[in-house]
N, C-alpha and C positions, 0 to 999 in steps of 0.2 A: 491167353494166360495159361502157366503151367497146369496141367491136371494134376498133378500132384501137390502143388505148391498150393493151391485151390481146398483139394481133399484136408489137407491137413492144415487149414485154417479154418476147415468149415466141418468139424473132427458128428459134428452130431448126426450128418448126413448117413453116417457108418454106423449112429450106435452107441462111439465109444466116447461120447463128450462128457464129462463128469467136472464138478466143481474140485478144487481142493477140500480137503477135509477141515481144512482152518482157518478157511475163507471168513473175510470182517466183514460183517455183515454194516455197510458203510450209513453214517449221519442222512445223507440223502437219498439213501435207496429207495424208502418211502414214495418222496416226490418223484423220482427217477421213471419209478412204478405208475404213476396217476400219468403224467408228462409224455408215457410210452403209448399214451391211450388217447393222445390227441394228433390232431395232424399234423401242426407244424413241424416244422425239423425242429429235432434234438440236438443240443450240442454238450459236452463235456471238455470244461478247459480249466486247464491249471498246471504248477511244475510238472517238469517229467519224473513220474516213476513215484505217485502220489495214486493209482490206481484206477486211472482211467479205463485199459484196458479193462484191467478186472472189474470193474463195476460195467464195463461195454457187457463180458458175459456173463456176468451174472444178469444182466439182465433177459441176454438169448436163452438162459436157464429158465427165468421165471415164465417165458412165452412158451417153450415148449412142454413146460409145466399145465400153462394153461389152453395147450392143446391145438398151439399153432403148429402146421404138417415142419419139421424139418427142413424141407427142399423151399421153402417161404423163406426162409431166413439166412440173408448171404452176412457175409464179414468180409472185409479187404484191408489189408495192411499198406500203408504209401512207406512207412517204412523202407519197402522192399523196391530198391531203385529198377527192375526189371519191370516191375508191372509198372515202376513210373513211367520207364523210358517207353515203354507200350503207350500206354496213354496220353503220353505227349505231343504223341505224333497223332493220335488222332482223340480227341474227349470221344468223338461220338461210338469208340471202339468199348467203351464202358457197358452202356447199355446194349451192345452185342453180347461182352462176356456174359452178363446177368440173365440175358435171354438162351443161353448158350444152356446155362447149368440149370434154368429154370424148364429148358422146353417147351416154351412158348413165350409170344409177344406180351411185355407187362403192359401196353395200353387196353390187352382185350381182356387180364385179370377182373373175378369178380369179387376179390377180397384180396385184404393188404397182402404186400412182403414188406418182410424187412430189412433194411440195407446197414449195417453197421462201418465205416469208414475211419479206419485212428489215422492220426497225425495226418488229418487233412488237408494241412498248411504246405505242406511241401509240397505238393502239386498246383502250384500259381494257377491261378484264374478258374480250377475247378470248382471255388465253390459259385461261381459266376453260372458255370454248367447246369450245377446242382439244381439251383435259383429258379434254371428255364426250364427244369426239368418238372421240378416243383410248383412251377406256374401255366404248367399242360395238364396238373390234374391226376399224375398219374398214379395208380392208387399203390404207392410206397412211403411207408414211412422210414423219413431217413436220421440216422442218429448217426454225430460226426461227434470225434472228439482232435484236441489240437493242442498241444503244449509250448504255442506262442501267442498271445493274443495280439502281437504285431502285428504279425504277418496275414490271422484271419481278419481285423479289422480291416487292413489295405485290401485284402480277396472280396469281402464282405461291401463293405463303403456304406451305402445305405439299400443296397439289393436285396438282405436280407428284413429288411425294416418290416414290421409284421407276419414274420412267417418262421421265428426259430423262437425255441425256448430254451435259455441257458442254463446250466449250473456248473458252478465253481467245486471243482475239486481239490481239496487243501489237504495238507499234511494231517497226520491223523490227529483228531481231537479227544482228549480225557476219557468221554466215553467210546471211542473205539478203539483206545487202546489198553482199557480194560478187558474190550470182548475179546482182542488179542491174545491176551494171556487168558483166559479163559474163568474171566471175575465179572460178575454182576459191580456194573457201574454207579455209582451212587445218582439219586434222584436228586437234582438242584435245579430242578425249574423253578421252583419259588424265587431263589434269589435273580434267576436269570430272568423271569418279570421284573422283579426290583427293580435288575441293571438296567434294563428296555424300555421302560417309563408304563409299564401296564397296571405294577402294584407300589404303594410303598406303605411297608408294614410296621406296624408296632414294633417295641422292644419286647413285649413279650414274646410275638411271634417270629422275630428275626434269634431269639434264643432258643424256639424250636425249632427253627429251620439247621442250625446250627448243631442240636442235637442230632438231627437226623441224619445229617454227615460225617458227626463223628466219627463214629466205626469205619470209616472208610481214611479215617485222617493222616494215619500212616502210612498209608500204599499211595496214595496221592502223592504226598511228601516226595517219597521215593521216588516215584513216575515224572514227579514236576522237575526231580533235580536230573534225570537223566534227558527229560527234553531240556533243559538248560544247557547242556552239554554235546546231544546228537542230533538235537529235533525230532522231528516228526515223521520222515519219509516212511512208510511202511517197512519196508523189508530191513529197513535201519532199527527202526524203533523196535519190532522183534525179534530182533537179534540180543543171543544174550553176551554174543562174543564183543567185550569191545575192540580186539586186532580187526574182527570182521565189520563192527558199524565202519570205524577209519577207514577201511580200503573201500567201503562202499561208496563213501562218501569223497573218496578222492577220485573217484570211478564216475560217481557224476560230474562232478568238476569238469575233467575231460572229458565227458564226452558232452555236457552241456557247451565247452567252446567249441570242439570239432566239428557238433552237428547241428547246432541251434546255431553258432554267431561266426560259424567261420564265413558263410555268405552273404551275411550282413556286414562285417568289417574287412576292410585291405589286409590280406594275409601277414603283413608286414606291419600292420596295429592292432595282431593279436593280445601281443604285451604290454601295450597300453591298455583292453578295455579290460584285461585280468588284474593291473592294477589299477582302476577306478574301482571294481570289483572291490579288491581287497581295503582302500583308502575307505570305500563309502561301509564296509565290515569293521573298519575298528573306531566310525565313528556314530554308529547308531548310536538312536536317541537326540541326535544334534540335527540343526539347524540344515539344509542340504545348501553347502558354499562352494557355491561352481568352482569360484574365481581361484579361491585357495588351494584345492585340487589338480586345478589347471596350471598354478606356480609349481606347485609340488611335483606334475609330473612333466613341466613344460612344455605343456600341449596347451589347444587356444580354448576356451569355455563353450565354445558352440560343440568340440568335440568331448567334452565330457557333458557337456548337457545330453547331447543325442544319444552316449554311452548311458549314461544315467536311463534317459524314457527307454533304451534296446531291456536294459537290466527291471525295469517297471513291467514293458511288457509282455517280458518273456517270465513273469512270478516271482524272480530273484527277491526282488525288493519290494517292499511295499512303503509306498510315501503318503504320510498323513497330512491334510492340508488344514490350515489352521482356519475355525472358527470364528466368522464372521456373520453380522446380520445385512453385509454389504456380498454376495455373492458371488461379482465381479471381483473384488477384494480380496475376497477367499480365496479363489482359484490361481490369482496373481502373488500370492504371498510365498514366501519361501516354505517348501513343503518340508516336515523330519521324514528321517529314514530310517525303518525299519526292515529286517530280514525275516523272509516270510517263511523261513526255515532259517532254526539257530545252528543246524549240524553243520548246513553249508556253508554258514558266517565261520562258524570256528573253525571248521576244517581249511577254509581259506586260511586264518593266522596261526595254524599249527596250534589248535588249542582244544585239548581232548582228556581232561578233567576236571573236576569242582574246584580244588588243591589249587591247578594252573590257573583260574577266572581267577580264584580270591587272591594269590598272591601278586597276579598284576594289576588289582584293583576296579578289575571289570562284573565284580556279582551286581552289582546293584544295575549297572544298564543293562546286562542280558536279563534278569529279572523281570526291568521294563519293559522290554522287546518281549517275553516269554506271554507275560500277561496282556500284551497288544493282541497279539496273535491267537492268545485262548479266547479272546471278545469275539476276534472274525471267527472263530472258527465255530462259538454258538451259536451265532445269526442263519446261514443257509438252513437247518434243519428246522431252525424256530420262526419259519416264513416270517422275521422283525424289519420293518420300516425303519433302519437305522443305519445310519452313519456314523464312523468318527473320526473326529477332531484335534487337534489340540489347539489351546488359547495361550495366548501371549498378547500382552497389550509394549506400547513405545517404550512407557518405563520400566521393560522386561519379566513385569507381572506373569506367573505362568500356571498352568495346568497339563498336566501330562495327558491323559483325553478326556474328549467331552462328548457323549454319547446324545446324538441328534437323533431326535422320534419325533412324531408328529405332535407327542402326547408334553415333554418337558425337553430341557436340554439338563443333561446328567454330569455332572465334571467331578472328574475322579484322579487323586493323585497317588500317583503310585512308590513307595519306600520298600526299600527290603530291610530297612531298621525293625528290632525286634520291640522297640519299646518307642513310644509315639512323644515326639518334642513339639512346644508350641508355634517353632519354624515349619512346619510340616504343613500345617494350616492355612499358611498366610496364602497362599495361593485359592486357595479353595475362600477363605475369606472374602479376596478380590475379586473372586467370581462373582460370588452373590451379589456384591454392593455395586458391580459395575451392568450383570447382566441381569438382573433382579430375581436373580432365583431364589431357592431356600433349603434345597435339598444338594447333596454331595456326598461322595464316595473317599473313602481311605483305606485303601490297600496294603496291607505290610506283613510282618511274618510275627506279628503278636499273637498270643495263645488265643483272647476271645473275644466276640461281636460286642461290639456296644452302640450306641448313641450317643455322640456328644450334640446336647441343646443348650440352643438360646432361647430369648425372646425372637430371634430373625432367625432364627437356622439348622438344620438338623444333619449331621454328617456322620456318615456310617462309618461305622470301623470294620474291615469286612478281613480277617487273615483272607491269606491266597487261598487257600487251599479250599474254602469255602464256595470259589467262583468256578 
């Protein structure tokens, strides 16, 4: 491997490694921190350019913080096709270079290094390597990160089964894109017990929970209508330029097909899986209809199915699968689709303001998509046993999701109406009397919380801006 290409990825050896000064102090860092302190391998996966790397050193920050020597703690980039093509030809040339820059054998180490690895995907069969390397004992802990989950689940298979601990890296959530901008983020764990099945509170105290967010109520506003429009990617979301989020954004775009799926697809059905891409972007919220897709772009269903799972596994898209007490059922049932970044949906259909969603009639499902994605994105930090769902029964009965915990099943319908009709309900309705629940969520962009009770029911009226 380069000496220099070496030095300058591994910058703390010299001295001169420093954070940025505006660094986001990310949802998971926490866990990251505890997780760095066990043996198994690390992993960090999720879209590209959501900040894995940066959370890779921020975490080599916090270790040399806590007084690991420097020369303990390597980094490699697979990015760089030179050290792939090095390592191709031989894996076991790996644990040369480490021994190389470390000055001695790491079998005869008497305390850890560290190995940090991004986009470990692109080196086929290395983490199979990794696996044996890890299963000699040898005293390194290895933290990989990878922004395909395709590609590591085929490396992976079941080799890793007891020996990695995961975490998802998502586009930035509420609270870190307040620390972003440099504002204390508002407290709403109470309600995010509520949503999770831990608490369910009174009306008196769901109207202090509500006080206590207030003051916060119009920068939220703001914040929610701009991830409507850009998403969440880090360097997107703080950017104040909108010419500069668009070209970021079309920046991923291509380089998400050049470098993530040009080797997964015949170069030649490039323009097919960019239009499945874009087909499955203006119909989220909907039902995922192979067949109709497949008329549309007269290609056969097996190849937008397998376009479809490439765009799943690679984080494009997130598929909800619908809620059953039959579990085979569930999994077999037609899954909705969601975009697990809005910026990247719109930037697919040429759509880059609030003005442009409202007048082609699309506020109301990026709302529902907006609010999907704030749910995933409180789970990883709030270690929650939850799942979600959406219900539909035969006679088209529906719930936009249904939040599965160990503790209730939670179904919650989502409206960007400002003022709440008694059509709104009937879904949440047919939850209770088909699944025998009693509690429900109502999402909308009304001014304040309430409780609507029966004798059978109690359904929260919760604004957005609230969750």
């Amino acid at each position: 491997m380069d000496e220099r290409l070496f030095y300058s990825n591994n910058s703390w050896r010299g001295g001169a490694f420093a954070l940025p000064p505006d660094i986001v102090n990310r949802d998971i860092h926490d866990k990251a921190l505890t997780f760095i302190r066990e043996k198994e391998i690390l992993t960090f996966l999720g879209l590209r350019q959501t900040g894995k790397s940066t959370l890779a050193f921020q975490l080599i920050h916090d270790l040399l913080k806590q007084g690991i020597k420097p020369e303990r703690i390597f980094y490699f980039n697979f990015d760089d096709l030179s050290l792939r093509q090095e390592l191709s030809a031989s894996f076991g040339s790996f644990l040369k270079i480490v021994e190389r820059f470390l000055g001695e054998e790491v079998q005869e180490q008497k305390t850890r290094i560290y190995i940090f690895i991004d986009e470990v995907q692109k080196l086929p069969g290395f983490i199979e390597y990794i696996k044996s390397l890890y299963d000699l004992r040898l005293p390194v802990k290895w933290v990989l990160t990878g922004s395909s989950s395709l590609k590591l689940k085929v490396q992976i298979k079941e080799s890793l089964a007891g020996r990695v601990l995961s975490l998802s890296v998502l586009p930035f959530s509420e609270v870190e894109t307040f620390k972003g901008y440099g504002f204390d983020p508002p407290d709403k764990k109470n309600i995010w017990r509520f949503i999770f099945g831990e608490t369910t509170p009174d009306k008196k105290a769901l109207k202090k929970y509500q006080a206590g967010i207030m003051p916060f109520k119009q920068r939220i506003q703001k914040l929610f209508e701009e991830y409507m429009v850009y998403g969440g990617l880090p360097a997107v979301s703080l950017s104040n330029d909108t010419e500069r989020k668009q070209i970021l954004l079309k920046s991923y775009r291509d380089t998400y097909l050049e470098q993530d799926i040009r080797n997964l697809v015949k170069e030649d059905k490039l323009w097919v899986y960019q239009k499945v891409m874009e087909l499955l972007a203006s119909r989220i919220g909907d039902l995922l209809n192979y067949s109709n897709i497949a008329s549309s772009l007269e290609v056969t269903v097996d190849t937008v199915k397998r376009y479809s799972m490439l765009l799943e596994k690679t984080f494009i898209i997130n598929n909800l699968t619908t809620y059953s007490r039959n579990v085979r059922s569930e999994i077999l049932k037609t899954p909705k689709v969601y975009f697990t970044d809005l910026g990247i949906r719109n930037s697919l259909l040429g759509l880059n303001s609030i003005s442009q969603i409202e007048k082609l009639g699309q506020y109301g499902i990026i709302f529902e998509n907006a609010i999907v994605e704030k749910l995933n994105t409180i789970m990883p930090p709030m270690e929650l046993e939850a799942r979600l769902h959406y219900w539909r029964t035969k006679t088209k009965e529906e719930v936009d999701i249904v939040v599965y915990t160990p503790e209730r099943l939670l179904p919650i319908e989502i409206k960007s109406d400002k003022k709440i009709q008694t059509k709104h309900l009937k879904g949440l309705r047919s939850f209770f009397e088909k699944e025998k629940e009693k509690v429900g969520v109502l999402v909308g962009r009304f001014e304040d919380a309430d409780i609507l009770k029966d004798e059978k029911s109690r359904i929260y009226m919760l604004p957005y801006w609230m969750i």
